[in-house]
MIDO-285242 format. One record per residue (C-alpha): x, y, z. Coordinates in steps of 0.2 Angstrom, whole numbers, padded with zeros to 4 digits, always signed. Each point is the difference from the previous one (the first is absolute). Example, Ala and Ser with C-alpha at 12.3 -4.5 7.8 and 13.67 -1.06 7.14 Angstrom:
REM residues 2
+0062-0022+0039
+0006+0017-0003
***
This chain:
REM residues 277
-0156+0080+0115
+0018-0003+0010
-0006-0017+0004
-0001-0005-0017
+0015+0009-0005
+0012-0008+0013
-0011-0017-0007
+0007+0003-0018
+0017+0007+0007
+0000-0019+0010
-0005-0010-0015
+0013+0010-0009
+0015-0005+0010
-0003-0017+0000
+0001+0002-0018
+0014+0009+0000
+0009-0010+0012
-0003-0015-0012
+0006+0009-0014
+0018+0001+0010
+0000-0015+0005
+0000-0008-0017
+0009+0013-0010
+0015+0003+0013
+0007-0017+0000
+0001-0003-0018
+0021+0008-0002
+0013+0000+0010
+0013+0010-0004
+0015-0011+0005
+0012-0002-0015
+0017-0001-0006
+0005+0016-0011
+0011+0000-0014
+0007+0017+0004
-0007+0005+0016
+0004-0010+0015
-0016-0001+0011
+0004-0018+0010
+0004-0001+0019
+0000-0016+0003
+0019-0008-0003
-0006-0015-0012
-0008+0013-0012
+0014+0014+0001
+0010-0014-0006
-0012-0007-0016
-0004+0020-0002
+0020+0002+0000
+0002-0014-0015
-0012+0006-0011
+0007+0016+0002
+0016-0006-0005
-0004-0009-0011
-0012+0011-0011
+0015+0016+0003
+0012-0012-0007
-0010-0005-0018
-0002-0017+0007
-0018+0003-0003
-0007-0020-0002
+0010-0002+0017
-0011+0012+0008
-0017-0006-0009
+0005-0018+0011
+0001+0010+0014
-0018+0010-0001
-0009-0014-0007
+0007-0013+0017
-0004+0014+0011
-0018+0004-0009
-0002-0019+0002
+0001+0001+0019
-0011+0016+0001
-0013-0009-0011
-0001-0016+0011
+0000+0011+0014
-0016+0009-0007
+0008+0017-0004
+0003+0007-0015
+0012+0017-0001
-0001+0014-0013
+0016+0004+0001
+0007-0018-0001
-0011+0000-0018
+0008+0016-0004
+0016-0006+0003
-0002-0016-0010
-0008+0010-0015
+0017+0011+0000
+0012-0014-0001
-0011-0011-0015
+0000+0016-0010
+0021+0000+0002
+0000-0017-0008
-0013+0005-0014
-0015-0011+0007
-0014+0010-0002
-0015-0010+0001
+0009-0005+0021
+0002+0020+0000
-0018+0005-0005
-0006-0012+0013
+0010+0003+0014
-0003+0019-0002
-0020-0002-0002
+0001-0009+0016
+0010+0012+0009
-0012+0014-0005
-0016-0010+0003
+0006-0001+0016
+0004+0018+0001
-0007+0009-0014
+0007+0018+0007
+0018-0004-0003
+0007+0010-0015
+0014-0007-0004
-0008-0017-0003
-0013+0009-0012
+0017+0009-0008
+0006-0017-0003
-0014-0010-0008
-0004+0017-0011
+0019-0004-0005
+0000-0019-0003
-0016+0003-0011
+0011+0009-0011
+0010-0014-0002
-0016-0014-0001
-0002-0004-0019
-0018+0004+0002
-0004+0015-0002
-0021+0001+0006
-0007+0017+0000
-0015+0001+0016
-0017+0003-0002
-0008+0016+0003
-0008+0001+0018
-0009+0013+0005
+0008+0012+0010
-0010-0001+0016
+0007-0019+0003
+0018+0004-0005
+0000+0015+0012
-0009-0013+0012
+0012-0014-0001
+0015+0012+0001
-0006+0007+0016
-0002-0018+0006
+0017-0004-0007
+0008+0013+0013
+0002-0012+0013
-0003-0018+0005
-0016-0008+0009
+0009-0001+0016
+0007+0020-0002
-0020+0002-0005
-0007-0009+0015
+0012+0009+0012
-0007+0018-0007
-0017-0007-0001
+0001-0003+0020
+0010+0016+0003
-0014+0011-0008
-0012-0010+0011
+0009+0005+0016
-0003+0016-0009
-0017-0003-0003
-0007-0005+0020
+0011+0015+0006
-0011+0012-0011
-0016-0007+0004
+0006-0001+0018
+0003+0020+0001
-0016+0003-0013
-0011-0008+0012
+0006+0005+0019
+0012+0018-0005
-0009+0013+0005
+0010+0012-0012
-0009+0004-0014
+0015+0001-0010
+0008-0016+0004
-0018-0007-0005
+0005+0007-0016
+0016-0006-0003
-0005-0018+0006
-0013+0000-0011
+0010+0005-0018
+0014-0011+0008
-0011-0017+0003
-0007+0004-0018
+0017+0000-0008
+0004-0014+0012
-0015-0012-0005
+0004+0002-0019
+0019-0005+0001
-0003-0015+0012
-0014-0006-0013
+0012+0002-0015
+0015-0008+0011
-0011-0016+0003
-0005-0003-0018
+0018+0004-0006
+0007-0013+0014
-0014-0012-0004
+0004+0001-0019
+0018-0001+0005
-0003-0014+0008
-0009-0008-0012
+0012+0000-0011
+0014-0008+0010
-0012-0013+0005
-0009-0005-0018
+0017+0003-0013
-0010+0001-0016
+0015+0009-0008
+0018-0012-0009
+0013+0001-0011
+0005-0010-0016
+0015-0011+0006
+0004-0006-0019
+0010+0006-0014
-0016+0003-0009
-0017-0007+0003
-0014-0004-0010
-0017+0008+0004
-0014-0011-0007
-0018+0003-0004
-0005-0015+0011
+0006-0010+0015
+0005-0014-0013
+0018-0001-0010
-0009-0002-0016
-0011+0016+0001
+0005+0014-0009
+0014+0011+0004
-0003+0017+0005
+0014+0010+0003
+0017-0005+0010
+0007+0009+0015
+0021-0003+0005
+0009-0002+0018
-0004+0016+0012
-0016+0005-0007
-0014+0002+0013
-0017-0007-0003
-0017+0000+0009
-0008-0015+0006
-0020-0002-0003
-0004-0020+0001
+0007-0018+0003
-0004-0014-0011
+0012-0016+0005
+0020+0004-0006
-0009+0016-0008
-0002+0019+0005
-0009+0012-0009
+0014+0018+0001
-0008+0016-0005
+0015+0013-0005
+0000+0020+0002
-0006+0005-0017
-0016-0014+0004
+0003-0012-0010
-0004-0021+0007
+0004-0014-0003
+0008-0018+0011
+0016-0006+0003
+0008-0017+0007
+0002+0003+0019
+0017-0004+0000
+0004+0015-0012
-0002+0012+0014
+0004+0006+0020
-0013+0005+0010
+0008+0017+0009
***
């Protein structure tokens, strides 16, 4: 019995060690902050110091040239920061571009989905958005579900996941050579708790994940935009949706991509309508 324990306790390390290995490298958190200087190096204390500048003294577009060269460097280097997206959605909201906002801030919180002032900021710019899309019902289950998941990123997720398994082998280590009765117990309830987190932490990094590698999610960039019944100009109109408003991305036909909204409703648009976040 302890043979095959230690076997699936083996079997589930190598897993786990998979799951950190591609979930831990997906962020890094190196960034320049609007308000909140983080930067060591003396090149980014002085591009940080800038767009400070600039952004405290209204000169708003001066500091969107800023961010945008320096999220141009990150991007070619492989890294994309949450804070640097946070930062850009800040500054196109000053100069009244919200569709640049919206997309800027979804980024920032796909990348880290437990920060609350980026979630403050969208639920404000959807105030300003000229649609106004009231969401589908969900059942409470998954909203509860996705808001757990939401808490933290996949790399903050992997790291608990392979805390709790340090966790985990400590408990089976003391439930199977203690001799105290009572640690036995406490190992045991301990390893149970232990197991049920580092399972839900690996799905919640894996979904995580998912999400930051297959973006499925955009924003209209256009004043307004036609929604069609058909990937063809001539099709029917269905509704139209205007500059900011999130949307749902379900297929691909050539310059076409069927969007699905929050209330449920379908229909294609142009490709070049839209940003994938």
């Amino acid at each position: 019995m302890k043979r095959l324990l230690l076997s699936c306790l083996f079997i589930f390390t190598i897993f786990q060690y998979s799951v950190a290995q591609d979930s831990i490298p997906v962020l890094q958190q190196d960034s320049i902050a609007i308000t909140d200087n983080t930067s060591t190096a003396d090149s980014k204390k002085s591009v940080n110091a800038d767009a400070i500048a600039a952004y405290n003294d209204g000169n708003f577009r001066k500091a969107i040239e800023i961010l945008e060269a320096e999220k141009k460097v990150k991007l070619a280097e492989g890294v994309e920061s949450p804070e640097l997206y946070y930062n850009l959605g800040n500054a196109y909201f000053r100069v009244n571009d919200l569709a640049e906002a919206r997309l800027n801030y979804e980024k920032a919180l796909l990348l880290n989905p437990g920060d609350r002032d980026t979630r403050h900021n969208i639920e404000y710019l959807k105030t300003k958005i000229e649609d106004k899309i009231l969401v589908a019902d969900k059942f409470f289950l998954t909203i509860w579900f996705n808001s757990v998941q939401n808490i933290m990123s996949s790399n903050a997720w992997a790291v608990v996941g392979i805390s709790l398994f340090l966790v985990l082998i400590a408990c089976l280590s003391a439930f199977f050579f203690s001799r105290s009765i009572l640690l036995k117990k406490i190992a045991f309830y301990v390893g149970i708790v232990s197991v049920v987190i580092v399972i839900f932490a690996n799905i919640f990094a894996f979904r995580q994940k998912k999400k930051i590698e297959y973006r499925d999610t955009a924003i209209i960039m256009t004043g307004s935009a036609s929604i069609m019944g058909s990937p063809d100009i001539n099709s029917k109109e269905l509704f139209i949706l205007h500059a900011g408003t999130k949307v749902y991305i379900t297929k691909e036909d050539r310059n076409w991509l069927e969007i699905e909204i929050d209330n449920g409703s379908v229909g294609w648009i142009q490709r070049d309508k839209i940003e994938v976040i």
